[in-house]
N, C-alpha and C positions, 0 to 999 in steps of 0.2 A: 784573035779570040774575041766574042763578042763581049758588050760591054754587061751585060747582066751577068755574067760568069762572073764572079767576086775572087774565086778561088779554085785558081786552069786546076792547081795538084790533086784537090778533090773532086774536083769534076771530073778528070782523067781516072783517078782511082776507082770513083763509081762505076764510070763507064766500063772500064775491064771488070767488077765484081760482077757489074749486071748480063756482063756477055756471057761470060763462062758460068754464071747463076744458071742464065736462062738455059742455056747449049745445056747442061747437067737436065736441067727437067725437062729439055724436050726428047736428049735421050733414053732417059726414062720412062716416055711414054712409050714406048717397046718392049717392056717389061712389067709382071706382074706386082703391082703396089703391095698387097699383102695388109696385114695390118701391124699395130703398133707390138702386140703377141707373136704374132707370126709374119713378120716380113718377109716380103715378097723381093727379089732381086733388085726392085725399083725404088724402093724404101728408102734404103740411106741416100743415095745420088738424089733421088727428089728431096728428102727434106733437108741434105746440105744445100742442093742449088738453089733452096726456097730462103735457104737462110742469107747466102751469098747474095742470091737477089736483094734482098731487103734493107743485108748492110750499104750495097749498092746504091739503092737508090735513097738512102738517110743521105749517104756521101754526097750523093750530089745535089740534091735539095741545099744539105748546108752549102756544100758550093755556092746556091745563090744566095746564101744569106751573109753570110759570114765573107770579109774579106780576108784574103791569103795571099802568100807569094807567089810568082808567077815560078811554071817549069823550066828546069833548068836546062842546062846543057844534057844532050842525050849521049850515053857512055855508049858506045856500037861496040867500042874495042873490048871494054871490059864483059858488056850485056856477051858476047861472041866466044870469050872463055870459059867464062859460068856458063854456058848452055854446052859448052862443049866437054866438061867438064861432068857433066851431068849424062850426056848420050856415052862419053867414053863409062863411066863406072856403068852404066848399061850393059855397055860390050863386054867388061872384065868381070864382070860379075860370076859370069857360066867359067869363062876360060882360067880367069888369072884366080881368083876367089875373093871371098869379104875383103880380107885384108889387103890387096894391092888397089884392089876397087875403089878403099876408102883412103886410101893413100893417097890420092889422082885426084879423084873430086876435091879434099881438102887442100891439096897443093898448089892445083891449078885452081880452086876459086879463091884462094889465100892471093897467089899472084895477083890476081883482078886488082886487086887494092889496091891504091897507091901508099898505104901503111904496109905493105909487103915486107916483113923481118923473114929469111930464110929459118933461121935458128926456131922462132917463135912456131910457123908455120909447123916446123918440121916434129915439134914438142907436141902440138894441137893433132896434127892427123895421126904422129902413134896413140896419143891418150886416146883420140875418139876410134881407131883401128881397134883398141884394147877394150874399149866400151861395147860397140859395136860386135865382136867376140861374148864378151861376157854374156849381154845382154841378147841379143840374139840368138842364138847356136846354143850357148849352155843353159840359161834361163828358159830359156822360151822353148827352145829346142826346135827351131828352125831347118828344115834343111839346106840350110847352106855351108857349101864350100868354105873354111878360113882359107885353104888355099886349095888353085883348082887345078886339072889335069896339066894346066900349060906350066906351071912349077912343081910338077911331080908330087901336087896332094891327093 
């Protein structure tokens, strides 16, 4: 790392807001901006990525000003279950429905941990399965499945 970097974790932070900022408004440039009345498909993706950008590059400017700790050990094992974790409640979403969906992601990113309580875990995915219900489906009146074709909802 070089030595004007003060602070790799904010520099590294910046760096991913600024990519995924910029990638948002250059997508965007494929779509109609609209205005702040009438938005256009391009509207919100640009002025989140404009916003993204900006926290971005605050980040890393302070990087060079401010010193910080360096990056640490990178998790692959854990970063590998949260992602997987997130494509599986994907997959389960259409078949199994909300509830086994949110079941999975919260289980298997509770796993990641190394604070991993089974009991606790298992308290946190029905409460947020039961929120997720609530607030979804009956509030909002989403359509989605609580439970889908592949458990007979």
């Amino acid at each position: 790392m070089p030595s004007f970097i003060r602070h790799p974790k904010d520099f590294w932070t910046g760096i991913i807001f600024l990519f995924f900022g910029l990638g948002a408004i250059v997508i965007g440039l494929d779509y109609e901006m609209g205005t702040a009345g009438r938005m256009g498909p391009a509207y919100f993706p640009t002025v989140l990525g404009g916003l993204l950008t900006l926290i971005g590059a605050i980040a890393v400017v302070r990087s060079l000003l401010t010193p910080g700790e360096p990056v640490s050990k990178f998790y692959i094992k854990e970063l590998v279950i949260v992602l997987s974790a997130v494509l599986l409640f994907g997959f389960l979403m259409r078949g199994a429905g909300l509830v086994p969906a949110v079941l999975v992601i919260v289980m298997l990113s509770a796993y990641a941990s190394p604070k991993f309580r089974l009991g606790q875990a298992a308290l946190l995915a029905g409460g947020l399965a039961i929120f997720a219900v609530v607030v979804f489906v009956k509030l909002l009146g989403l359509p989605m499945p609580i439970f889908g074709p592949w458990l007979g909802g």
